[in-house]
C-alpha positions, 0 to 999 in steps of 0.5 A: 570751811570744810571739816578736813580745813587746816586754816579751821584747824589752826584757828582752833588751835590759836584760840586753845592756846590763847585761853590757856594763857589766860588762864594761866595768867589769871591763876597767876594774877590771883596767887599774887593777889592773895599773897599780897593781901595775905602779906598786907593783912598780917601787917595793918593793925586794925586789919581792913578798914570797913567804909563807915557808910553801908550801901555806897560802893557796890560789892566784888560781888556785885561789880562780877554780876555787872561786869558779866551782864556787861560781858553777855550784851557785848557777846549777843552784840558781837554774835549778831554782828558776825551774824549779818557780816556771814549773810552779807558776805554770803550774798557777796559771793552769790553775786559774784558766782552768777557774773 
């Protein structure tokens, strides 16, 4: 795609907006969960029950870790993908420019 391209132009824009409305999304998504959590909190006598046995279920901070690890092998997955999609399709059009 040429620089000056409004396909190039258009496709930046979707893509801004879309992680806006993410964004906006999770902020959202997260104010209502404090706020639940906040509410649920003042309710329960004791608050939060802890697991009796230490150890068994993984962390948020260990489920963030796991799921980003996922998220970087999916990503390097995907670039390779596109990768090899770009110079077959390249070799694509060689082809057909020689005919």
């Amino acid at each position: 795609m040429r620089k000056d391209d409004p396909t190039k132009d258009a496709v930046a824009e979707f893509q801004r907006r879309t992680l806006e409305a993410l964004r906006a999304q999770q902020e959202a998504y997260l104010a209502a969960v404090k706020s639940w959590r906040e509410g649920m909190s003042k309710a329960l006598e004791p608050p939060w029950p802890q697991p009796k046995a230490e150890g068994l279920a993984p962390t948020p901070s260990e489920l963030s870790e796991a799921y980003y690890a996922f998220t970087a092998k999916l990503l390097a997955d995907q670039t390779r993908f596109m990768e090899e999609l770009s110079k077959t399709m390249a070799g694509a059009n060689k082809n057909t420019d020689k005919k």
